[in-house]
C-alpha positions in Angstrom: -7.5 0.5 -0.9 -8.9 3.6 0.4 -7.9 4.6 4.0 -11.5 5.5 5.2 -15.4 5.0 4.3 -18.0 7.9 4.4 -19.2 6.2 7.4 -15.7 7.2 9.0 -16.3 10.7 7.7 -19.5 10.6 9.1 -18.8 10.1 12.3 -16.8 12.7 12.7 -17.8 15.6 11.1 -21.6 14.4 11.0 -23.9 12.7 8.5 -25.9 15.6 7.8 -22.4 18.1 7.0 -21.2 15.1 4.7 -24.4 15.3 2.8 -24.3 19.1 2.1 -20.4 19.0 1.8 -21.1 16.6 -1.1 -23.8 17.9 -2.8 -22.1 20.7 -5.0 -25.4 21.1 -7.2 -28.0 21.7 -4.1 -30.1 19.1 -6.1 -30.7 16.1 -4.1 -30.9 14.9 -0.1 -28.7 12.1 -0.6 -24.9 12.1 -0.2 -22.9 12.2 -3.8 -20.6 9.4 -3.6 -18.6 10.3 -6.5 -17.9 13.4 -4.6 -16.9 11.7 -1.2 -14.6 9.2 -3.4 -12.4 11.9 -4.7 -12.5 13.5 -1.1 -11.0 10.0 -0.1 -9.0 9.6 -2.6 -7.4 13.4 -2.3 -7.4 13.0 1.8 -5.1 9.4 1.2 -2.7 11.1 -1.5 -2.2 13.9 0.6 -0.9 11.0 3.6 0.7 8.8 1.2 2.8 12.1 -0.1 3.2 13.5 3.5 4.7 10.3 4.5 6.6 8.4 1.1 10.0 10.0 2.4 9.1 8.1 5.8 10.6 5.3 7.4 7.0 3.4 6.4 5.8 1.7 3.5 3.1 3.3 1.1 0.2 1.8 1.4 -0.1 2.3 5.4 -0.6 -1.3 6.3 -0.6 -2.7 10.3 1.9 -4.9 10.4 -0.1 -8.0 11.7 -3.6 -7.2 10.6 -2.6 -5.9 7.1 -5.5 -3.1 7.1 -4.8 0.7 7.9 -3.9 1.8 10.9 -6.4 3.4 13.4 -4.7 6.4 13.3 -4.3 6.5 9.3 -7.8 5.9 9.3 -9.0 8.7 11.4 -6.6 11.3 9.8 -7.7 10.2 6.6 -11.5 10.8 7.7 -11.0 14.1 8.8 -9.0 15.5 6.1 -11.2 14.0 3.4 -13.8 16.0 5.8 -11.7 19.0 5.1 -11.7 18.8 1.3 -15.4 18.0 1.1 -15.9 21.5 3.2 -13.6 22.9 1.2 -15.3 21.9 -2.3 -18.6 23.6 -1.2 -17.1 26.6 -1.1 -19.0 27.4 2.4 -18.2 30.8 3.9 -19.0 29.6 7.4 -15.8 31.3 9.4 -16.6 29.2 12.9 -16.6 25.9 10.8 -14.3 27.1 8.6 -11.6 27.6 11.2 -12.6 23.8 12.8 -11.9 22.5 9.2 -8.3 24.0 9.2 -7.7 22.9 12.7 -8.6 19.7 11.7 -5.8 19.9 8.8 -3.5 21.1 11.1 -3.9 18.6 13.8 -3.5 15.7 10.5 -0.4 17.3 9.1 1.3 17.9 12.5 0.6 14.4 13.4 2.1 12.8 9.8 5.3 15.4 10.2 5.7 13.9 13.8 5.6 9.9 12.3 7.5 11.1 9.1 10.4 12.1 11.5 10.3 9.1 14.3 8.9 11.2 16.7 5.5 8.8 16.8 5.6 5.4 15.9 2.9 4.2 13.5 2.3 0.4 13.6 2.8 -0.4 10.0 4.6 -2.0 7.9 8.1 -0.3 7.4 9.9 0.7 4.1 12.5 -1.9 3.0 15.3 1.0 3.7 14.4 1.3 7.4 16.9 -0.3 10.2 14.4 -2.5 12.2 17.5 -2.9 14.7 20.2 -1.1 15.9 23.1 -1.2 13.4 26.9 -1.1 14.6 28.8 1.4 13.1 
């Protein structure tokens, strides 16, 4: 189960920049799917790893809903935005440097929920105290 959709991608860093992002030939108009997949699919393995030595459970799953979180799913939008700019190859500083922020923002975010300093709502790993434990 993949974290985000193109459309999530989309509306964040733009329909038209997911289209060029993904189109590594310069040969059609159309966004390459294939291409946003293993953007995806590079974007969640980069949360999954940040966060396995976490107190959550891999997949990110809500607790009640069983779908990702909000917040999984936005991170994992904008990273997987990230690696599509970054697969192009585009020398485009000013976006460039939004791209890395982005990052940035997404890794500062997981480091904070890997440590307990933000709460996710998801389903917790099986070696996580839910309670407080008397010593």
């Amino acid at each position: 189960m993949a974290y985000c959709t193109q459309t999530d991608i989309e509306l964040i860093h733009g329909q038209r920049n997911v289209i060029t992002w993904s189109n590594l030939d310069n040969n059609v108009e159309a966004a390459v799917t294939s291409v946003i997949d293993n953007a995806i699919a590079r974007a969640d393995a980069f949360i999954d790893d940040e966060l396995r030595s976490g107190p959550y459970a891999i997949p990110l799953v809500d607790k009640l809903t069983g779908i990702t979180p909000l917040t999984i799913k936005f991170i994992s939008a904008e990273l997987a935005g990230y690696f599509l700019f970054l697969n192009r190859g585009l020398r485009d500083s000013d976006v460039g440097e939004r791209m890395m922020q982005h990052k940035k923002e997404a890794e500062s975010y997981l480091n904070m929920c890997r440590s307990g300093q933000r709460q996710l709502n998801a389903v917790r790993s099986d070696n996580t105290p839910t309670a407080p434990s008397i010593a």
